[in-house]
N, C-alpha and C positions, 0 to 999 in steps of 0.2 A: 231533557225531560222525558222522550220518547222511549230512552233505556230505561228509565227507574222505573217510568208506572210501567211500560209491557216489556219487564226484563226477558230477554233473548228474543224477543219478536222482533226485532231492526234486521236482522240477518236472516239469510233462506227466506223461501216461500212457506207462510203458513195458512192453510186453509182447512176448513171442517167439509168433510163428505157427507151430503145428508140431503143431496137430490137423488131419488132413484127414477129410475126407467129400465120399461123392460129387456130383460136381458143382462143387468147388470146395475153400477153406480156410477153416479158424475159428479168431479170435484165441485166444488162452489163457484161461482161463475166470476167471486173477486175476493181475492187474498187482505188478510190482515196485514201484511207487510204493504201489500198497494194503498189502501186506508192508511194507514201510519204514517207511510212517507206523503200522502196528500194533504194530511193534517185535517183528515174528515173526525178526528177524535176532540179535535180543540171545540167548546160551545163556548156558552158566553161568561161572563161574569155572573157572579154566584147569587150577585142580589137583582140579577134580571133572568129569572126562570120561570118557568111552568111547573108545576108541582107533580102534575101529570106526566111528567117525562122522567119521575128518578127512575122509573124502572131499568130507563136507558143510560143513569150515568153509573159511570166506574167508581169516580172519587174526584175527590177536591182538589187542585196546588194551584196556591196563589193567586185564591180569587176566583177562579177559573175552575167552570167542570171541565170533566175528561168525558167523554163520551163511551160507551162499552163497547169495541168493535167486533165482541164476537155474537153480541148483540147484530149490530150492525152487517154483518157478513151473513147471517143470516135472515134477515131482511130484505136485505139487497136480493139473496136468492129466490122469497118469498114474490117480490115485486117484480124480477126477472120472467116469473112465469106466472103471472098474472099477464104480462103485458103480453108475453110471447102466446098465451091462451089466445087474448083478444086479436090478437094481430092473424095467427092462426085461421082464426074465422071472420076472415075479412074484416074485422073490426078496424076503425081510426083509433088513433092515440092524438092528444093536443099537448104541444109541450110549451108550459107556461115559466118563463121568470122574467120579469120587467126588471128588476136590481141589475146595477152594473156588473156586477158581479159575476151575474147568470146569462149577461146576454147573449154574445158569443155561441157560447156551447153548447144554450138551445135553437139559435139558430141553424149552428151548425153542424149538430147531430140530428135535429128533425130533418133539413134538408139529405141528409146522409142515408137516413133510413127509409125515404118518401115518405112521414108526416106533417103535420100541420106546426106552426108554432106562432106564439103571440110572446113578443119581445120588448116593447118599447113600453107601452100602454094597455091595462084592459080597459077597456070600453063599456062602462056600466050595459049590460045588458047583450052583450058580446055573445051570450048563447040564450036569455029567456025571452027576447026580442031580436030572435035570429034571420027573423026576414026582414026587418030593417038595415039589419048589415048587411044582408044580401043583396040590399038595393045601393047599398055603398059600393058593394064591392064589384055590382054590376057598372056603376059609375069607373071604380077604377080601370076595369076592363075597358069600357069606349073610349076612355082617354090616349090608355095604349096604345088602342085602333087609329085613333087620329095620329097618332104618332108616327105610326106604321106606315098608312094609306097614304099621309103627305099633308093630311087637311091643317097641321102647325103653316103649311107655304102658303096658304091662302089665306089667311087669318091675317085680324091687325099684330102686331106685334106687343100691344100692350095686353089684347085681349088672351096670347099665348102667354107670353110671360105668367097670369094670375089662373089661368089653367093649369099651369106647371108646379106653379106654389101647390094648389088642391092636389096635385097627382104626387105630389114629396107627401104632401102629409097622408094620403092614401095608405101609399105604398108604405110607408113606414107606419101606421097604425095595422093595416090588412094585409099586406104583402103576403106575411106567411099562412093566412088562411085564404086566400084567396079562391083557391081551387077545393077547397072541404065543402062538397054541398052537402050535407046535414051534421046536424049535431053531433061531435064527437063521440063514441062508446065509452072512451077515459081518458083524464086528464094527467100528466104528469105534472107535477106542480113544487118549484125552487121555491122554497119557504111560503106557508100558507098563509100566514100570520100578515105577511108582507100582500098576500094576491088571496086577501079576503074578500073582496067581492066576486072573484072567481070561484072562490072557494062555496060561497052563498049560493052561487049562479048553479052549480054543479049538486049540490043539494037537494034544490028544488026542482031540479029535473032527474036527480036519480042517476046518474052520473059518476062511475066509479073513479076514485081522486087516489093516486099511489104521488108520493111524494117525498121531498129530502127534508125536516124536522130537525132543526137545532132545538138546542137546551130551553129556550124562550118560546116554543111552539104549543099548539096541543095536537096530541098525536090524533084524538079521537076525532078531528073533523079528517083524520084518510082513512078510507078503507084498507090501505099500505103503507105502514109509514117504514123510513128510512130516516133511522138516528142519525146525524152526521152536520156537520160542519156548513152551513148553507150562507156562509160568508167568506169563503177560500173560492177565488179561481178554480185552483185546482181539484180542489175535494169535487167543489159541482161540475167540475171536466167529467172527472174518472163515473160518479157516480151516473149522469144523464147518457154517458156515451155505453155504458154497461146497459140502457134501457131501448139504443138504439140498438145495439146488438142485438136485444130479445127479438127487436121487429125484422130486422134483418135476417137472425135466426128462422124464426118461424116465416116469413118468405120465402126462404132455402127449402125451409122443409116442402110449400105447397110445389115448387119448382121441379123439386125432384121427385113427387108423389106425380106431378104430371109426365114426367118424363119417363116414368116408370109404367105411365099407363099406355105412353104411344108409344113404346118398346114395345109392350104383350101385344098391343093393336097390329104392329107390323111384322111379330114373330106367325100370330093367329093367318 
């Protein structure tokens, strides 16, 4: 299927140049061949769509849109530096997908890049009623404590056991935001459609939402949308792990802007 609709794209690297910076250009930060082979082009079936998304499809087989990935590849780039802007100036990212799907890869590329992420469950009010989770999450933290200090050895044993429950269900609703003490600057978000009360939540506080948008989405609730496949393992691997890299990227850069300055410090 992948050779008919993008004949000659399965083979080589193909990418569009159309990021510049000073001094020069920089390829795309992810190839049409990587999309292809992730199967970020497959969306859904043709009679569960958004109407507001043809812009994003290619064409039709079998039921099925195809997604436009050179659409997509430059998306992807658009979102790349947005994030890498924010991230740049201290800004948080929160990387949101509760679907089985997505869990994984956002836990495991927020942890990768040092941001926050919410994986199992959003929490009605998870950021417009943020000092109530903070009281939660101040909860998780003493639990720990007792953990730590010893205070589980002195304790009845039945009253540890239903502390333990509480600190499972903690940790697995807050874990990954644990340590964000304010509201995120922006939210990455694995299908919005799916993490619509996130998506509400980020709205009403103004809250920049860059996001991956299958066929079934509407693009218009992200500031950044990213066409693509938001029901492939894989497609959501390649595509949230390209956003860790932004953060990471622009960390690099503040690292080396520092090291740059306590070199002249120590030449002076």
């Amino acid at each position: 299927m992948e050779g008919m609709i993008y004949a000659g794209l399965t083979t080589g690297t193909v990418s569009i140049i159309n990021l510049k910076k000073p001094g020069g250009i920089r390829m795309s930060v992810i190839s049409m061949k990587q999309l292809l082979e992730a199967g970020v082009h497959f969306g859904h079936q043709t009679r569960r769509w958004n109407p507001k998304m043809a812009e994003y499809i290619y064409t039709e087989r079998n039921g099925i849109y195809i997604i436009d990935l050179q659409k997509s590849v430059g998306k992807v780039d658009e979102a790349y530096k947005a994030v890498s802007d924010i991230a740049a100036e201290g800004g948080t990212i929160l990387f949101v997908g509760t679907k089985k799907q997505a869990q994984e890869a956002v836990q495991t590329e927020a942890e990768r890049c040092g941001m926050y992420y919410v994986n199992e469950r959003w929490l009605g009010g998870m950021l417009t009623n943020f000092k109530t989770i903070q009281s939660r999450i101040k909860r998780l933290k003493d639990i720990e404590k007792m953990a730590e200090d010893g205070t589980f050895d002195v304790l009845p044993k039945k009253e540890v056991v239903n502390i333990k429950k509480e600190w499972d269900k903690l940790e697995k609703n807050l874990g990954g935001i644990k340590d964000m003490k304010r509201i995120p600057d922006a939210i990455f978000v694995v299908d919005p459609k799916k993490e619509k009360i996130c998506v509400q939540e980020a709205h009403s506080l103004g809250i920049t939402l860059i996001g991956i948008a299958d066929t079934n989405c509407d693009p218009e609730e992200l500031d950044y949308v990213i066409p693509g496949n938001d029901d492939a393992i894989r497609a959501v691997k390649l595509i949230v792990s390209k956003m860790a890299d932004a953060v990471i990227e622009a960390n690099q850069g503040e690292e080396m802007v520092a090291e740059d300055a306590a070199e002249e410090a120590t030449e002076e």
